[in-house]
VEXDREN-2710 file (C-alpha; in Angstrom, 1 decimal):
% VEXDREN-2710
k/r/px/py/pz
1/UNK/-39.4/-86.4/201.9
2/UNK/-39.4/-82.6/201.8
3/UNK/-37.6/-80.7/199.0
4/UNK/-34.6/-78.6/200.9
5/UNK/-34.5/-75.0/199.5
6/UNK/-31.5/-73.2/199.2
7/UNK/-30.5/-69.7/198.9
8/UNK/-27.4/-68.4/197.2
9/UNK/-25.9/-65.6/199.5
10/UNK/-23.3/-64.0/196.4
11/UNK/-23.4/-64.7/192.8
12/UNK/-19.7/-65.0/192.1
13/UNK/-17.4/-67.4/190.4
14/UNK/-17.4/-70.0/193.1
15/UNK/-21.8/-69.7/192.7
16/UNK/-21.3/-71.5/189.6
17/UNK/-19.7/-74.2/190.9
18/UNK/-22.3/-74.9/193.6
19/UNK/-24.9/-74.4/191.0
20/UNK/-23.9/-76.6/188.5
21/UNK/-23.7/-79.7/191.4
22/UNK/-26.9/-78.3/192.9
23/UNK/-28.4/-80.1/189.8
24/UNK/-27.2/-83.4/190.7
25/UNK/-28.5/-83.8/193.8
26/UNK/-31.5/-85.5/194.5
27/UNK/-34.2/-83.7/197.3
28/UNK/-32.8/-80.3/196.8
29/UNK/-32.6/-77.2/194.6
30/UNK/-31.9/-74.0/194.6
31/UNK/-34.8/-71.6/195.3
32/UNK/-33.6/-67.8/195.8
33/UNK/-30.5/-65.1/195.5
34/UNK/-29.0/-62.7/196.6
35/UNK/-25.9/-60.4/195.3
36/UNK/-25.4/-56.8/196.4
37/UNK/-24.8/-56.0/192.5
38/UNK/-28.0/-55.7/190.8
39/UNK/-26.5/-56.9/187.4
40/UNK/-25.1/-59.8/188.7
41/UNK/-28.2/-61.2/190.4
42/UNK/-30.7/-59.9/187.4
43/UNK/-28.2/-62.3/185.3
44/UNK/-28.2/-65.4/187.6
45/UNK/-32.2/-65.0/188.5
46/UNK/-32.6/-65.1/183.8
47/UNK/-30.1/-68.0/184.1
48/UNK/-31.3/-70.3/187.2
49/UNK/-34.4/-69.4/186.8
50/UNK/-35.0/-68.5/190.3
51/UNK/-35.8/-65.0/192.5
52/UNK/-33.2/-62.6/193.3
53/UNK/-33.3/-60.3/196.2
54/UNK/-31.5/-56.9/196.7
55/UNK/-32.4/-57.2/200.6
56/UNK/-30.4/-60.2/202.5
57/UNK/-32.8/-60.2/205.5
58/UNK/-35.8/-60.4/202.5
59/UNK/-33.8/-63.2/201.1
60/UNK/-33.7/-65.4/204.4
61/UNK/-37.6/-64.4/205.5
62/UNK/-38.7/-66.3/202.3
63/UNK/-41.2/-69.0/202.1
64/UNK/-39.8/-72.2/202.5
65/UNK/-36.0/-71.6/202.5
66/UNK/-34.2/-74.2/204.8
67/UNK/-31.3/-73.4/204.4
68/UNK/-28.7/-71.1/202.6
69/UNK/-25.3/-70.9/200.9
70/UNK/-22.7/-68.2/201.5
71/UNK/-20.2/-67.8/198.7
72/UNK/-19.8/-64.0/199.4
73/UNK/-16.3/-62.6/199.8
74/UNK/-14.2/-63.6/203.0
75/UNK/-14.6/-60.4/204.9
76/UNK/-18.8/-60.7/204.7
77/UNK/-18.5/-64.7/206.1
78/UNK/-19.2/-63.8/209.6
79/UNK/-22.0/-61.4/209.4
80/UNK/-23.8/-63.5/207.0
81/UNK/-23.8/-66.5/208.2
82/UNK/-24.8/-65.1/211.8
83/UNK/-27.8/-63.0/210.4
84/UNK/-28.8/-66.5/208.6
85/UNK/-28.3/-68.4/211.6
86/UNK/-30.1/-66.1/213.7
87/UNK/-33.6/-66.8/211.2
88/UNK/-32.8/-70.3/211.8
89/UNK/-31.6/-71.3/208.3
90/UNK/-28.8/-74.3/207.8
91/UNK/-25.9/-72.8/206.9
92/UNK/-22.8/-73.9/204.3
93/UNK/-19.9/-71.5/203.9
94/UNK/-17.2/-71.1/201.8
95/UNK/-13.7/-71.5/202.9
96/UNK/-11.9/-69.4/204.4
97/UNK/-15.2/-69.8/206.8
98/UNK/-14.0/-66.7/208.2
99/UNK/-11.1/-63.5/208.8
100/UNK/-10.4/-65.1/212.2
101/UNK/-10.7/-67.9/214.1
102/UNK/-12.7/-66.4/216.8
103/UNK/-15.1/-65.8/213.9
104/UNK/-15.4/-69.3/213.0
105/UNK/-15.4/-70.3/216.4
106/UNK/-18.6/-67.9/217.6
107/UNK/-20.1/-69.6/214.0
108/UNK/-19.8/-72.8/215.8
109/UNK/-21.2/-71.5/218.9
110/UNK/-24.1/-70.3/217.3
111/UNK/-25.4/-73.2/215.0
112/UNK/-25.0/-75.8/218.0
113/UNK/-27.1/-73.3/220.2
114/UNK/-29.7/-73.7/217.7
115/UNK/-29.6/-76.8/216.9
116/UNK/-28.5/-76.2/213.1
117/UNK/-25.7/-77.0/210.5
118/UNK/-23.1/-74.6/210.2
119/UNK/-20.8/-76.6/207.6
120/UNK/-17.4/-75.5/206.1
121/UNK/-17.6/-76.0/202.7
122/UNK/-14.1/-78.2/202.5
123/UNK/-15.0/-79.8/199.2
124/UNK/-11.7/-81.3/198.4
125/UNK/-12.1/-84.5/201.2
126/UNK/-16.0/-85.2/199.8
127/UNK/-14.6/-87.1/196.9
128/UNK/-15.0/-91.2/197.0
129/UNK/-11.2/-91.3/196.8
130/UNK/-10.6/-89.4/199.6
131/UNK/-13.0/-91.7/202.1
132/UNK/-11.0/-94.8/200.4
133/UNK/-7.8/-93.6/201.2
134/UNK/-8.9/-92.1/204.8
135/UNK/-10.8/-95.7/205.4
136/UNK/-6.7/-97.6/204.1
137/UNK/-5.1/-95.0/206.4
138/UNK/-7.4/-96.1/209.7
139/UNK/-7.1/-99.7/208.5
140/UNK/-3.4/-99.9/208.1
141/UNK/-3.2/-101.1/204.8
142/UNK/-0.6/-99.1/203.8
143/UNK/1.6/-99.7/207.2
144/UNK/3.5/-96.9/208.6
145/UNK/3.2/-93.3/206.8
146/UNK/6.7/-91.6/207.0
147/UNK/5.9/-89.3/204.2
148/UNK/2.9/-87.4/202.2
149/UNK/2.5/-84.4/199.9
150/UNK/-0.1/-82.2/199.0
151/UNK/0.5/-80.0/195.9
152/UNK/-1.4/-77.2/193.7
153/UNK/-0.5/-76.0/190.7
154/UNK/-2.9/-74.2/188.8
155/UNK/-2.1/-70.5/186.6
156/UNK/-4.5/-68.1/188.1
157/UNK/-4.4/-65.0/185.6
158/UNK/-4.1/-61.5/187.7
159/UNK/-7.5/-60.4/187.6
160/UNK/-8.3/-63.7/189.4
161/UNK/-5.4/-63.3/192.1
162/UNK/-6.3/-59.7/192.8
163/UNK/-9.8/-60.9/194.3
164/UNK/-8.1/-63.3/196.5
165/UNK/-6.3/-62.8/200.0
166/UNK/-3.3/-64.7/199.3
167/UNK/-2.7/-68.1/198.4
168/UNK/-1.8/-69.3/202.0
169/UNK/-5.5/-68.7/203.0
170/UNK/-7.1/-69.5/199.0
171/UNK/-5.9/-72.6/198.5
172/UNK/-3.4/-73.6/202.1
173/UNK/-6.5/-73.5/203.6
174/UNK/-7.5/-76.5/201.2
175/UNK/-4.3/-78.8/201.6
176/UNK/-4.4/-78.0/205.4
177/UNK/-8.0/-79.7/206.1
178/UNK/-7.5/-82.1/203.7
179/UNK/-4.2/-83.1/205.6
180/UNK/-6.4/-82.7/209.0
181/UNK/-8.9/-84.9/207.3
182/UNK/-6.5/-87.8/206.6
183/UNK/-3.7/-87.6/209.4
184/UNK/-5.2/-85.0/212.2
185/UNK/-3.6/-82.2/213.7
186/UNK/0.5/-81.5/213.0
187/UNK/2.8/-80.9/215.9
188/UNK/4.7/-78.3/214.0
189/UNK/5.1/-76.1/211.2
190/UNK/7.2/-74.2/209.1
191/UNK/6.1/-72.2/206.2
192/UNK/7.7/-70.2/203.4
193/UNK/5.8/-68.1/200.5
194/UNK/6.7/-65.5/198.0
195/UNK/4.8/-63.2/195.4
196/UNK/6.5/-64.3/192.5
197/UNK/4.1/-63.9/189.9
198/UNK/2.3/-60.4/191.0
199/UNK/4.6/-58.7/193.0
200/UNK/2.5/-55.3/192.7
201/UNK/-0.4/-57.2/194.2
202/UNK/1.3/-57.5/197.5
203/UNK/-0.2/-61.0/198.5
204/UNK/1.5/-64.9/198.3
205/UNK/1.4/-66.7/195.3
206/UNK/3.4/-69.6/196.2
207/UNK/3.5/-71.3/199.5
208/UNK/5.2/-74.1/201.0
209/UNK/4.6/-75.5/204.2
210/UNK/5.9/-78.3/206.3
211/UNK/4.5/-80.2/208.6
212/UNK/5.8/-82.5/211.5
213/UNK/3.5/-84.7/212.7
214/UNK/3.3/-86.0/216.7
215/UNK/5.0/-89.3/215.6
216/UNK/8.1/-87.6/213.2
217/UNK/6.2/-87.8/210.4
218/UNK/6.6/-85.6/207.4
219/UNK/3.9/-84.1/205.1
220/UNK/5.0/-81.3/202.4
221/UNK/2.1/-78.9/201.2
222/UNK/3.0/-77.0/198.1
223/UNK/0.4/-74.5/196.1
224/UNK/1.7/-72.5/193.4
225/UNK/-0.8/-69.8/191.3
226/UNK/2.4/-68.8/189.5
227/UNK/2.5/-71.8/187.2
228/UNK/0.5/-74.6/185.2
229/UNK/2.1/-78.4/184.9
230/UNK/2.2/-79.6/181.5
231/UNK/3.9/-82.7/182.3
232/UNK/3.6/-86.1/181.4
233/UNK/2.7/-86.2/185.3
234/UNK/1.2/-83.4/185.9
235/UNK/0.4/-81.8/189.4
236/UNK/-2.3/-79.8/189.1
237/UNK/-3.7/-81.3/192.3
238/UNK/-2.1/-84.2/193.6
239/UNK/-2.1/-86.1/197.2
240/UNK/0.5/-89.1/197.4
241/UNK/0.9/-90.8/201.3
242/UNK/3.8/-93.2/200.5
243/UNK/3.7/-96.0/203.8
244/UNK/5.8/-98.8/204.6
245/UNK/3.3/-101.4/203.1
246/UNK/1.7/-99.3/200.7
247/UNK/1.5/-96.3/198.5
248/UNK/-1.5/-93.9/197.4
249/UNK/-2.4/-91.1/194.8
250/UNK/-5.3/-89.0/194.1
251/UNK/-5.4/-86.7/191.3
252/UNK/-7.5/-84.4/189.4
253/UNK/-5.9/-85.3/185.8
254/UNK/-7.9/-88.6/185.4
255/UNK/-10.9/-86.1/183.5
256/UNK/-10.1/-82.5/182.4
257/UNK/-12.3/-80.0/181.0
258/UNK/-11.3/-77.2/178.4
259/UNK/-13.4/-74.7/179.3
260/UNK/-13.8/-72.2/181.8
261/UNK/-15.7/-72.9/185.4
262/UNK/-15.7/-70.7/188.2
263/UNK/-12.1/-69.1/188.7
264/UNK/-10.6/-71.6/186.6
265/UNK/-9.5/-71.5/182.8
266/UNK/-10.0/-75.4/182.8
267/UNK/-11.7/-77.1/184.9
268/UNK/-11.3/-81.1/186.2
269/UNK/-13.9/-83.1/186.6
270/UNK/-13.1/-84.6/190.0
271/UNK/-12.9/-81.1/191.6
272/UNK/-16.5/-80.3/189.9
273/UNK/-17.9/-83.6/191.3
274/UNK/-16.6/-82.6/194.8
275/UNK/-19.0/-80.2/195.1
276/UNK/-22.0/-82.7/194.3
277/UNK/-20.7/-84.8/196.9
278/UNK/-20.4/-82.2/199.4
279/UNK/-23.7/-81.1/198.8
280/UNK/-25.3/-84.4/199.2
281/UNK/-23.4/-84.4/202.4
282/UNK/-24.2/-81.0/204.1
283/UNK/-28.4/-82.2/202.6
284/UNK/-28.7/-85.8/203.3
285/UNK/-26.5/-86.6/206.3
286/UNK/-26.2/-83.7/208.1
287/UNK/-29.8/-81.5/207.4
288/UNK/-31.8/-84.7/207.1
289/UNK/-30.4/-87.3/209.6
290/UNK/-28.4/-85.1/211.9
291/UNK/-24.9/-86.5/211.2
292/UNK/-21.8/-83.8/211.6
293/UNK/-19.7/-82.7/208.6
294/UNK/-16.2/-84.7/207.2
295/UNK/-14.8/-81.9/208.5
296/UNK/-16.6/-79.4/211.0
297/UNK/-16.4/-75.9/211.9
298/UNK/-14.2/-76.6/214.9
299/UNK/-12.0/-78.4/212.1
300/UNK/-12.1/-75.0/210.1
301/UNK/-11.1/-73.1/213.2
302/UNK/-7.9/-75.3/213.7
303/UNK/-6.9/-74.6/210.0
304/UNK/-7.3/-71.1/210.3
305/UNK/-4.9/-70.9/213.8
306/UNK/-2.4/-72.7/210.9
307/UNK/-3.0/-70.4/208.3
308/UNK/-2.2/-67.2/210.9
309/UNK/1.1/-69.2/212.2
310/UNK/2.3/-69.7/208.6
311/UNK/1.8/-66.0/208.0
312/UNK/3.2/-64.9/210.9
313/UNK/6.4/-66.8/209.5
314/UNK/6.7/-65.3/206.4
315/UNK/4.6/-61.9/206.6
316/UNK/6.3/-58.5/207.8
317/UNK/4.5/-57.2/211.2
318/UNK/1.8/-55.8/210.8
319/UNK/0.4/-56.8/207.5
320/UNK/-2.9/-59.0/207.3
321/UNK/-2.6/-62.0/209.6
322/UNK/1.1/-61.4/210.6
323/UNK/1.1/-62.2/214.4
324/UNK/2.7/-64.9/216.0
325/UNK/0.2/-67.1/217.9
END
């Protein structure tokens, strides 16, 4: 079976990440760069071992690339992955996929007309646990779900939270599709958020948001960038779905790292394996045998409508995002 060649459009944090899993998965590997900072992609090409270009549309006209990464900042999402779509390359983007949901929308558009993969890359729902828990949820094995949470709680330092558009769209992006994964669509929300921790950076960096589900179900999504929990239960990243006949939990504490990955100052090893399962995911099922994402564009589009309602609730008019919709 053919190798699949990937390009890495932005060298960041998150790049390492992606890298690092790249490793892992069989019939794949990364095969070009690109970074609009020379030192950044001169350092990746000595690490990885692979070409860096300086010109994007050099980047995607390269022998044999199938198919490309973009881990570029949010505002560049759009244009990127259009230009890559448009020389017929596979496409996996980082959330937030876009600024706006008529931006991941016309993504969507796109990839279908050309018969390609445009994939959000929602890494928290590739886990195992995650497809156990979804698989008990359709099954009924826990019974009746009144009740779930979905919490975050990780110290991002200020350097860290400066490069990032709040926490609503960082990381409420994350607990939103991975409650869309699980339970589908809410009926309502409400949302609240402050910027405890960096006031001066005018962005979130807490948010809470509630959710009503068509049935009168509950589900309470918490992410906090303020704080790190040191507790003998810790909740660094935790889903629990309590049902009638049944209870679940997923966490991240069951392997921690001390050492720096990415944007984190420790790192866990189920959220680094997420991103080897994604992987194999966006190469094997969806590139090779045609079959759609865990969670697709259109799913990335409905999370981003959530996102702008939650800021529109706790954002002053006119700032970023703050419409009512």
């Amino acid at each position: 079976m053919k190798e699949v060649n990937i390009g890495f459009i932005g060298c960041g944090m998150v790049s390492e990440l992606h890298y690092q899993a790249l490793k892992h998965v069989a019939g794949a590997k990364l095969a070009a760069i690109y970074d609009v900072v020379p030192e950044v992609r001169e350092q990746r090409s000595r690490e990885w071992g692979v070409p860096a270009y300086s010109d994007l549309h050099e980047l995607l006209r390269a022998d044999g690339l199938d198919a490309v990464f973009v881990l570029s900042p949010v505002i560049h999402h759009y244009e990127q992955a259009v230009l890559a779509l448009s020389y017929g390359k596979h496409v996996l983007v980082e959330k937030p996929v876009s600024a706006t949901v008529l931006e991941a929308r016309e993504m969507e558009r796109l990839a279908a007309l050309r018969g390609l993969v445009c994939m959000p890359a929602h890494n928290y729902i590739y886990l195992p646990e995650m497809a156990r828990l979804k698989r008990s949820l359709e099954e009924g094995k826990l019974g009746v779900v009144p009740v779930s949470w979905f919490l975050y709680h990780v110290h991002h330092p200020k350097h860290i939270a400066a490069g990032y558009p709040g926490i609503v769209r960082q990381i409420g992006t994350h607990l939103l599709y991975a409650h869309r994964y699980l339970f589908g669509p809410p009926a309502h929300l409400t949302a609240a958020a402050s910027r405890f921790l960096y006031p001066e950076l005018c962005r979130d960096d807490q948010v809470m948001l509630s959710l009503t589900m068509p049935d009168g179900s509950l589900a309470n999504l918490f992410a906090s960038f303020a704080v790190n929990d040191a507790s003998s239960n810790p909740w660094s990243f935790v889903v629990k779905v309590l049902g009638t006949e049944g209870s679940a939990q997923i966490s991240w504490q069951d392997i921690v790292y001390e050492r720096p990955i990415g944007t984190l100052g420790r790192s866990f090893g189920s959220y680094e394996e997420s991103y080897e399962h994604e992987i194999r995911h966006f190469v094997d099922a969806c590139i090779r045998n045609g079959a759609p994402p865990l969670s697709t564009m259109s799913d990335a589009a409905e999370v981003m409508l959530l996102v702008e309602l939650a800021e529109s609730q706790f954002r002053p008019a006119g700032e970023r995002g703050g419409r009512q919709i």
